[in-house]
Backbone as a ProteinNet text record, in pm:
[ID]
protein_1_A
[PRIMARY]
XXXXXXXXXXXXXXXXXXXXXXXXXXXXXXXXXXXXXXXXXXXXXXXXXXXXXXXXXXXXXXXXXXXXXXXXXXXXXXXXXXXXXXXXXXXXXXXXXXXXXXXXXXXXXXXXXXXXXXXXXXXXXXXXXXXXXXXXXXXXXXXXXXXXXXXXXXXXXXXXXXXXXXXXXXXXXXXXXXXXXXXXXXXXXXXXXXXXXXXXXXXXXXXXXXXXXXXXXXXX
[TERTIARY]
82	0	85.9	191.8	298.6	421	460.5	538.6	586.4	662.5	687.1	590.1	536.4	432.4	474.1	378.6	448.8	270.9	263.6	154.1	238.2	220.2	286.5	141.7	152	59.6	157	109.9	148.7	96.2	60.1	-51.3	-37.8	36.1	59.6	36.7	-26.4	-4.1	112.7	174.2	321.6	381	377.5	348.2	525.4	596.1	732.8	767.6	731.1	773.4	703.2	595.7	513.4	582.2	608.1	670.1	840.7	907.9	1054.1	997.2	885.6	936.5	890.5	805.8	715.1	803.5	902.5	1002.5	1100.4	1189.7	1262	1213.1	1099	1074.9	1039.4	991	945.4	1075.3	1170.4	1279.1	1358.1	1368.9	1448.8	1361.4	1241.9	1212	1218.2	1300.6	1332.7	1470.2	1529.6	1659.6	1667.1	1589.8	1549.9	1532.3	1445.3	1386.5	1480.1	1557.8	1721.3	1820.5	1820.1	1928.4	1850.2	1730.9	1634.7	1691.6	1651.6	1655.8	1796	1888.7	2008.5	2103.2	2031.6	2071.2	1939.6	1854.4	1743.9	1735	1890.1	1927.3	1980.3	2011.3	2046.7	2009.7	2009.7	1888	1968.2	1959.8	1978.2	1959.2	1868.3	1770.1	1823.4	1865.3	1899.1	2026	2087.1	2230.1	2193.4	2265.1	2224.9	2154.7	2153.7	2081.1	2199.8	2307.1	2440.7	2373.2	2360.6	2297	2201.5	2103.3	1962.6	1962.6	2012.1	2062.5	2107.6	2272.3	2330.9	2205.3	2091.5	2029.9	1934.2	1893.7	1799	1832.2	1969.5	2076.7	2131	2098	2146.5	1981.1	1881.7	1781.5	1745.3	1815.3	1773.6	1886	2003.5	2089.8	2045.6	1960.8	1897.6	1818.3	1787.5	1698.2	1704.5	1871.8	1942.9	1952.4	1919.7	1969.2	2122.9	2155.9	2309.9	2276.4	2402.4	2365.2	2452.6	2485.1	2579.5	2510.2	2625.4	2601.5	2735.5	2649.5	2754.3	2846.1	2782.9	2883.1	2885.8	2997.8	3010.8	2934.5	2848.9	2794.3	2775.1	2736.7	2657.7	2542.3	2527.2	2374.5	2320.8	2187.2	2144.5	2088.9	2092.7	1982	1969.5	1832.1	1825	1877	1959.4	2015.7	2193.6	2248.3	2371.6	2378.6	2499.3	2535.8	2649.2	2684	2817.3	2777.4	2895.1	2930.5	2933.8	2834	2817.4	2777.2	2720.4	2723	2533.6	2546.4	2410.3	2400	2285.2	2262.7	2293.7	2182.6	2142.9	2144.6	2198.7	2137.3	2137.7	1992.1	1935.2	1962.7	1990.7	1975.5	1949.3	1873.8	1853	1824.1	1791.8	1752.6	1629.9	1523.6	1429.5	1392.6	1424.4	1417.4	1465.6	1575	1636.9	1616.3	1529.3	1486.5	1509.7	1587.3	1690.5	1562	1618	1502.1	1590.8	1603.9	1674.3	1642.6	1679.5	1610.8	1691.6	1661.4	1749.1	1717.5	1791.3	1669.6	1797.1	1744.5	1772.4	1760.3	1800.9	1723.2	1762.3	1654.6	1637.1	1639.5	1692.3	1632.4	1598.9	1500.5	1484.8	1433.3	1442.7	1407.8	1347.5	1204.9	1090.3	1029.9	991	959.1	770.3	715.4	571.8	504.1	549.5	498.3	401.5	310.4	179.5	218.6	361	382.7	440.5	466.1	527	470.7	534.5	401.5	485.8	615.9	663	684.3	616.5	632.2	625.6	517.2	464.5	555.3	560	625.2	759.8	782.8	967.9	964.3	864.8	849.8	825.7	731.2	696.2	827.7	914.5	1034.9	1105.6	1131.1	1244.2	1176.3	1066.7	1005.5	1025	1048.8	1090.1	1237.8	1305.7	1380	1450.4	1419.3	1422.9	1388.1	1299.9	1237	1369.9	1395.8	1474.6	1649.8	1686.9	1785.4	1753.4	1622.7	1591.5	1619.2	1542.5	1548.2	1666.9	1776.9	1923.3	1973.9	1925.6	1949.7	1913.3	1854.3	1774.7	1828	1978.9	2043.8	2119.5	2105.1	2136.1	2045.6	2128	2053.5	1957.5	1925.7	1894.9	1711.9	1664.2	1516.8	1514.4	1630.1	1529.1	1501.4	1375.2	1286.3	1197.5	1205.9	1119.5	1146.3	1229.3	1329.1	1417.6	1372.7	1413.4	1304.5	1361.9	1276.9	1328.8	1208.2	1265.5	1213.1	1342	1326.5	1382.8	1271.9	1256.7	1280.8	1349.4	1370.6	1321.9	1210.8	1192.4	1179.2	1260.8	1287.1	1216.2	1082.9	1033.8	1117.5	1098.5	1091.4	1026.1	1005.9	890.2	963.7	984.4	1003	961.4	1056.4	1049.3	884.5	847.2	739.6	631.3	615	474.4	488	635.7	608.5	547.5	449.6	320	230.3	234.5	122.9	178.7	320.1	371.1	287.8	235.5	163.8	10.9	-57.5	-117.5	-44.7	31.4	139.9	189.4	232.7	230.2	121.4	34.2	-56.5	-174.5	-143.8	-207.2	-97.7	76.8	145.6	115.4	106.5	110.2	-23.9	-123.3	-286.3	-241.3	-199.6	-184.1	-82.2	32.1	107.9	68.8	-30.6	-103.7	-170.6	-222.3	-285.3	-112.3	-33.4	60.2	180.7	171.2	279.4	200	1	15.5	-0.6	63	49.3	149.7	244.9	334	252.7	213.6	134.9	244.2	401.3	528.3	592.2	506.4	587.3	495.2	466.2	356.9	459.3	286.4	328.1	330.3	460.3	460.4	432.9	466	423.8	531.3	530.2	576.6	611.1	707.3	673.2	738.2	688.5	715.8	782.6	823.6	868.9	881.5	857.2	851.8	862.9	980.5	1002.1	974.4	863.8	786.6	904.7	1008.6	1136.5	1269.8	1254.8	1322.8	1332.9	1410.6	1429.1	1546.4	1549.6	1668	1691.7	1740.8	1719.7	1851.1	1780.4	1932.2	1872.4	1930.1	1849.1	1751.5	1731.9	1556.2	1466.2	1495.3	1408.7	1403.8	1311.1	1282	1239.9	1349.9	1330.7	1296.5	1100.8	1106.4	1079.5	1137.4	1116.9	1160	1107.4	1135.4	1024.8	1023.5	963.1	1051.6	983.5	1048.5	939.9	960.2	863.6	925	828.4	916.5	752.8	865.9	781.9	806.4	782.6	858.2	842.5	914.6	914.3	823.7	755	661.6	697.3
-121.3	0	127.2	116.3	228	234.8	152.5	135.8	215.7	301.4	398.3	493.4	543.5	632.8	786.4	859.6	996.4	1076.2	1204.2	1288.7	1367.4	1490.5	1606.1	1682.1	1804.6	1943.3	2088.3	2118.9	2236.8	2372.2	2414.5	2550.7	2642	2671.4	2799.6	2702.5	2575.1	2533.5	2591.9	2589.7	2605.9	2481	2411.5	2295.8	2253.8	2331.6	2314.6	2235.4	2335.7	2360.7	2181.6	2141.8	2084.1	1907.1	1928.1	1810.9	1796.5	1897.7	1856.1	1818.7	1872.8	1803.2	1654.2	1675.5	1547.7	1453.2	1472.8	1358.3	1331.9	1457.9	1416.9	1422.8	1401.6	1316.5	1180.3	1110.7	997.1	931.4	980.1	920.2	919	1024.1	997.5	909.9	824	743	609	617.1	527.4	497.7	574.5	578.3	500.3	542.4	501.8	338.4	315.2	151.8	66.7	130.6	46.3	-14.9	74	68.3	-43.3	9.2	-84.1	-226	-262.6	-362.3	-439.3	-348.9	-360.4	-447.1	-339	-392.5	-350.6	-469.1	-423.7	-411.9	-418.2	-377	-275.8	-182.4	-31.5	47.9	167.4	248.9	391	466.2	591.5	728.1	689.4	786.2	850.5	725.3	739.5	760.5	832.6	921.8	1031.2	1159.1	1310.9	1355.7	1549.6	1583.8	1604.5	1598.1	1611.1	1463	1351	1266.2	1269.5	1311.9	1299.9	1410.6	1516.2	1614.8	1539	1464.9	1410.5	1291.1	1215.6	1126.3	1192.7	1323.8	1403.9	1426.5	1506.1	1501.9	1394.7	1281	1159.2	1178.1	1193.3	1150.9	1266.8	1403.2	1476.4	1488.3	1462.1	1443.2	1330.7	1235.2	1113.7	1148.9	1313.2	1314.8	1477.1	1445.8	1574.8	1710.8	1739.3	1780.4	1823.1	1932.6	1985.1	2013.1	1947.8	1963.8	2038.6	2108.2	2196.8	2108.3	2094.2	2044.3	2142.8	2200.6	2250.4	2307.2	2423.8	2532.6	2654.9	2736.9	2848.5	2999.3	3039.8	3121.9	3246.7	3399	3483.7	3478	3510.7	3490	3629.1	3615.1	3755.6	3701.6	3773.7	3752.8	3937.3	3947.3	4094.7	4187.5	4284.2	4349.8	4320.6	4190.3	4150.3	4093.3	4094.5	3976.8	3936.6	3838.4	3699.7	3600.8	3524	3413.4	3324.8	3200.5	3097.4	2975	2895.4	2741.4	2723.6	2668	2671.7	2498	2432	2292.7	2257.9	2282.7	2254.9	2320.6	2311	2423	2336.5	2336.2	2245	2348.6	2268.4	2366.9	2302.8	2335.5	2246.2	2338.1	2307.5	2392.1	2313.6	2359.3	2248	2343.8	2298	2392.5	2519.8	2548.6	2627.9	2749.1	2713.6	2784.1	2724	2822.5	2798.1	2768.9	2648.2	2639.7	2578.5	2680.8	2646.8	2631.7	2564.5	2563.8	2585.2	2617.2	2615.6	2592.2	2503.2	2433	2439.5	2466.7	2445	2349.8	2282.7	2151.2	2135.9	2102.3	2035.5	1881.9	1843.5	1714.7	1661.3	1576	1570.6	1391	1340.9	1231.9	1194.6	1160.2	1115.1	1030.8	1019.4	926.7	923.1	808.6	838.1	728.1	642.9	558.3	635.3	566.6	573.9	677.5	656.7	737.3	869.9	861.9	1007.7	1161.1	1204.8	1382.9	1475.6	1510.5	1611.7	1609.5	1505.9	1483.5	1590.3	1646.2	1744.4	1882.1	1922	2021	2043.2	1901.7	1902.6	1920.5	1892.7	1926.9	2027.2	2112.6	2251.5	2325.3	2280.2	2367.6	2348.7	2194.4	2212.6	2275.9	2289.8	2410	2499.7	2573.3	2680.9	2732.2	2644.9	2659.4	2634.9	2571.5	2547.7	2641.6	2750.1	2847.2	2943.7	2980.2	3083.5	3031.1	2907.6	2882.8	2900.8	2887.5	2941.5	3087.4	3155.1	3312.2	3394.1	3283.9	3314.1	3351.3	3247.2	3140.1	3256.1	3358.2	3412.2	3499.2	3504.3	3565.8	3471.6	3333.1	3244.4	3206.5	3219	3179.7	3362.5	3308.1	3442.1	3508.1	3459	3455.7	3463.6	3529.4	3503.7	3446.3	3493.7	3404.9	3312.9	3367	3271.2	3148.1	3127.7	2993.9	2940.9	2965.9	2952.4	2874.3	2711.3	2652.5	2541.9	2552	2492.4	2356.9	2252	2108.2	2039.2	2008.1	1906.4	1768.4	1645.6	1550.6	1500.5	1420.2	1368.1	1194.3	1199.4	1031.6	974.4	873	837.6	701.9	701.7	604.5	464.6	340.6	329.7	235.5	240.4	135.7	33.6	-66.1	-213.9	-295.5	-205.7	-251.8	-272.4	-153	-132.4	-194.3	-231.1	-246.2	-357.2	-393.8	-492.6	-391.3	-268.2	-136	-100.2	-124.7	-37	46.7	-6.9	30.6	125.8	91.6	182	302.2	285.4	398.3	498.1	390.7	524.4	592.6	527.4	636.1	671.6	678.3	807.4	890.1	888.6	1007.7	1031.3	1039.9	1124.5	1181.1	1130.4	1208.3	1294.7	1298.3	1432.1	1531.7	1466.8	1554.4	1631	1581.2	1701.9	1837.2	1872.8	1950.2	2033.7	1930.5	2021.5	2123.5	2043.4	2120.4	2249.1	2279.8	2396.9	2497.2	2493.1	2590.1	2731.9	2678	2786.7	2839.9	2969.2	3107.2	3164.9	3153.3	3265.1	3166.7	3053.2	2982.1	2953.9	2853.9	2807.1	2644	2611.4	2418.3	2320.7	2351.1	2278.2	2152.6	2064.5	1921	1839.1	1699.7	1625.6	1450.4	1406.6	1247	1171.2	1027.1	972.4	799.8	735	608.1	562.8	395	301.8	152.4	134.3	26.2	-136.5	-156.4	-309.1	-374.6	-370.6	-472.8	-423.2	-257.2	-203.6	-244.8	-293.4	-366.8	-323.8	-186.3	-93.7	-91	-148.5	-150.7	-74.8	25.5	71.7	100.7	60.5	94.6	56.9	-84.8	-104.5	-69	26.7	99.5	76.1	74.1	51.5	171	216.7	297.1	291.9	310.3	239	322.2	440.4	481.4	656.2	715.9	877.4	924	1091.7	1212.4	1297.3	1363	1478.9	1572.2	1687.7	1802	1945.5	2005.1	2093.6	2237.3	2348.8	2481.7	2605.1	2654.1	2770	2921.8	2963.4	3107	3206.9	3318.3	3400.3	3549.7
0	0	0	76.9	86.3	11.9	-37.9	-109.3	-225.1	-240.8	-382.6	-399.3	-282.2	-392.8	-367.9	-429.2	-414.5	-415.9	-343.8	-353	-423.2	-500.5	-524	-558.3	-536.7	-554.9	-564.3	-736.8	-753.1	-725	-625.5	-625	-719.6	-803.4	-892.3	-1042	-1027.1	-1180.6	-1278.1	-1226.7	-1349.1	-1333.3	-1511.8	-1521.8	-1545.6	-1593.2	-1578.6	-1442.1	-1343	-1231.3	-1203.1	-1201.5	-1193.7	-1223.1	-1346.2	-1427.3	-1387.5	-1359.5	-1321.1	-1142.1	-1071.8	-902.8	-933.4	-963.6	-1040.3	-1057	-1187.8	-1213	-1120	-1030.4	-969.2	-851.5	-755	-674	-656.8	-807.2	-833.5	-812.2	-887.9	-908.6	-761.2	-695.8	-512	-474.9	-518.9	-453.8	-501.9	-587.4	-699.4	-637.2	-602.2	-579.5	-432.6	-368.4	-197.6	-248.3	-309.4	-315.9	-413.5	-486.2	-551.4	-441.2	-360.2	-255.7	-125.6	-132.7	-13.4	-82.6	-194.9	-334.7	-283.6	-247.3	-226.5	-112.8	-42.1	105	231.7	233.2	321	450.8	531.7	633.2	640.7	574	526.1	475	488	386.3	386	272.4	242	307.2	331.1	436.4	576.8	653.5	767.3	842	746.2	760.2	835.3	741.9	796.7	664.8	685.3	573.8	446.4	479.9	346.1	278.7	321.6	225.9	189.4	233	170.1	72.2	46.5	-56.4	-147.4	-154.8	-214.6	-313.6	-217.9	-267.8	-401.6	-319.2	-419.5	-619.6	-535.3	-625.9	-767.9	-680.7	-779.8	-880.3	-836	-887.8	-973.5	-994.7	-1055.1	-1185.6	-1118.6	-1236	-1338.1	-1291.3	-1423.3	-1491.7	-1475.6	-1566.2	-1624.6	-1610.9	-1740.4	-1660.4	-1566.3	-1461	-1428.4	-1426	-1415.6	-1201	-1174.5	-1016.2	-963.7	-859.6	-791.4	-595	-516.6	-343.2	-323.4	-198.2	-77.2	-158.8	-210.6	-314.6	-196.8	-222.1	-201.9	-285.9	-211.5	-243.4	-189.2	-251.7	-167.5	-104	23.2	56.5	120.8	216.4	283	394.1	484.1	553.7	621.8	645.2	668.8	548.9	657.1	474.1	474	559.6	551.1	428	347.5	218.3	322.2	285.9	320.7	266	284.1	240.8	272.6	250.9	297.3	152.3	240	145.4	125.2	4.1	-68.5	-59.9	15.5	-37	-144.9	-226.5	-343.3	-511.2	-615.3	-677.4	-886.7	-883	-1033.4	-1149.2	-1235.8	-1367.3	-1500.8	-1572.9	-1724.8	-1796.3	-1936.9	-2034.3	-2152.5	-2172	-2289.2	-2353.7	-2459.8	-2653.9	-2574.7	-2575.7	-2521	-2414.1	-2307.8	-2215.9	-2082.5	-1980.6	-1864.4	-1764.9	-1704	-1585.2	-1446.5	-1362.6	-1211.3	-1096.1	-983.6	-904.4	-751.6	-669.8	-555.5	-407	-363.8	-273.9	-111.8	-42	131	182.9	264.1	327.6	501.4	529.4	709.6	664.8	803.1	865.4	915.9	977.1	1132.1	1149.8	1244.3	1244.9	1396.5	1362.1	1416.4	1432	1619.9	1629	1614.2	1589.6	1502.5	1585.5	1721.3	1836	1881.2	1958	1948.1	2128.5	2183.4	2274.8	2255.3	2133.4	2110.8	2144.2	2163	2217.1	2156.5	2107.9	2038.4	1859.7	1842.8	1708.8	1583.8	1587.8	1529.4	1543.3	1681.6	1727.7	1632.2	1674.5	1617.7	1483.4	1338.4	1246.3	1218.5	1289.3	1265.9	1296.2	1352.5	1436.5	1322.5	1275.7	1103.6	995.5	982.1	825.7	877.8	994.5	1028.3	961.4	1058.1	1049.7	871.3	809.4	642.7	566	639.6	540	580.8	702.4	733.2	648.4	624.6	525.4	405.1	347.8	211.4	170.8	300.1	288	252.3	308.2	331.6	205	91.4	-27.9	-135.6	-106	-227	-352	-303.7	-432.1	-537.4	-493.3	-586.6	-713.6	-821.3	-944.9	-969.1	-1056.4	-1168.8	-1146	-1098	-996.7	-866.1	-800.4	-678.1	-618.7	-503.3	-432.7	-538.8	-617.6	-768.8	-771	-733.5	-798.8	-655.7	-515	-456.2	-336.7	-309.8	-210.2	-108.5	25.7	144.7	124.9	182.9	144.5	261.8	319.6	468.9	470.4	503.7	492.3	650.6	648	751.4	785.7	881.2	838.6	960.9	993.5	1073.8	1167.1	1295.5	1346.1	1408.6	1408.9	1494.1	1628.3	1770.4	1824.5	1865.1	1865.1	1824.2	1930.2	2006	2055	1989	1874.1	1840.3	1644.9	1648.5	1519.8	1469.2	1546	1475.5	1378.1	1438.1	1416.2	1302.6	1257.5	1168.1	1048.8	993.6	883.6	962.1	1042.7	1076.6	1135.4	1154.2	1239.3	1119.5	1033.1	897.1	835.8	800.2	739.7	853.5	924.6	1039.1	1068.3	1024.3	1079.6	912.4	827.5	689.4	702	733	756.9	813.6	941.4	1034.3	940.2	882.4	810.8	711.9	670.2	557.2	597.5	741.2	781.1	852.2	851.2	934.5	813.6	735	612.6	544.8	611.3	554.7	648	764	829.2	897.6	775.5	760.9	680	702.1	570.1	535.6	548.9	507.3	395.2	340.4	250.3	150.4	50.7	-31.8	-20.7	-14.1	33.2	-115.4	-184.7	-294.9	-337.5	-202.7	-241.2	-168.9	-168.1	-111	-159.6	-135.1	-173.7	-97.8	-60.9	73.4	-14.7	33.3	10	161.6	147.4	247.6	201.2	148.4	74.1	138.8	104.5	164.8	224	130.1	171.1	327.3	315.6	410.1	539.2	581.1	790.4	863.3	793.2	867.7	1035.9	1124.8	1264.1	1326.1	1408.7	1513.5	1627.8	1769	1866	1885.4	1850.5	1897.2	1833.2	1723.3	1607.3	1485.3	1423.9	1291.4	1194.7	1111	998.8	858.9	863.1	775.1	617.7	639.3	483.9	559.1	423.1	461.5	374.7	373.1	371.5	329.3	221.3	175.3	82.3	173	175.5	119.6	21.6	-68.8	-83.3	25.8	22.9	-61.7	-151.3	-192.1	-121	-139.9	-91.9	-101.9	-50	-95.5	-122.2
[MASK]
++++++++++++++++++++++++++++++++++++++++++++++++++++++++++++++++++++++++++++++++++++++++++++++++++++++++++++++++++++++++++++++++++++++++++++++++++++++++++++++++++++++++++++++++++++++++++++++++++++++++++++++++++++++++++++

């Protein structure tokens, strides 16, 4: 039931925009379930956020995609410029028209047990905090805040008690997650796509990691 799938929603219908998250989120989850494929005691996911970038990365370069990680760049915040490091930064061209993208990223990893009580909190605290690295981000590339967006990687947990529940445990934390990704009003909630590879039995600590989240806001 969970396995590979992806929601995505464009609010501005710009179908560019639409068709490249489209492809390269299908594909990071393509990339997630190769590696599950791989080694189903290991998983991609459950590093830091320099990999889950790097993973994004692989999946956008397959599909003609020019990539830039952890470049040196100008940034702002307030009315300071300096110099700091940019996650992410996409670039392509179709029938000869430049299309870029530039993306920030959080990470956070959550636990989604039926005892958990800060769950939510701690998510709302990384889109926060993801938007305010975007904001940073906004003189990169040739658009702006246009072309500039916050990208959350959230990797669930479940412990080893409840993972009979597993599967109800997931899609009641993605129900709740839909009401929670729009309640930043300082961003627009571009969309999202989740993988949970049937085969994945990632264990550390008593815990079971069984897939990830990755959530994509743009700027306003």
């Amino acid at each position: 039931m969970l396995e590979n799938q992806t929601d995505i929603t464009i609010p501005d219908n710009a179908m560019f925009k639409q068709k490249h998250f489209r492809e390269i989120l299908n594909e990071w989850c393509c990339v997630i379930k190769e590696y599950a494929n791989f080694d189903p005691e290991d998983a991609l996911y459950w590093c830091n956020e320099r990999t889950s970038v790097g993973n994004l990365a692989v999946a956008a370069s397959r599909h003609k995609f020019h990539v830039l990680e952890e470049f040196v760049t100008q940034k702002k915040w307030k009315k300071k410029i300096y110099s700091g490091r940019c996650d992410l930064y996409l670039i392509t061209k179709i029938d000869g028209v430049k299309f870029e993208y530039v993306f920030e990223a959080k990470q956070q990893f959550i636990s989604i047990s039926p005892r958990a009580t800060a769950t939510f909190k701690r998510i709302r605290a990384i889109i926060k905090a993801a938007r305010k690295a975007a904001k940073q981000s906004v003189l990169v590339g040739d658009e702006g805040a246009k072309n500039t967006y916050a990208m959350v990687f959230l990797v669930p947990y479940i412990p080893k008690y409840c993972i009979e529940n597993k599967e109800n445990l997931i899609v009641t934390f993605l129900q709740k997650l839909e009401s929670v990704v729009l309640e930043d009003h300082k961003m627009t909630y571009v969309g999202q796509a989740y993988v949970f590879p049937k085969q994945a039995q990632p264990y550390y600590e008593d815990a079971l990691y069984p897939g990830a989240i990755c959530l994509l806001f743009g700027l306003k």
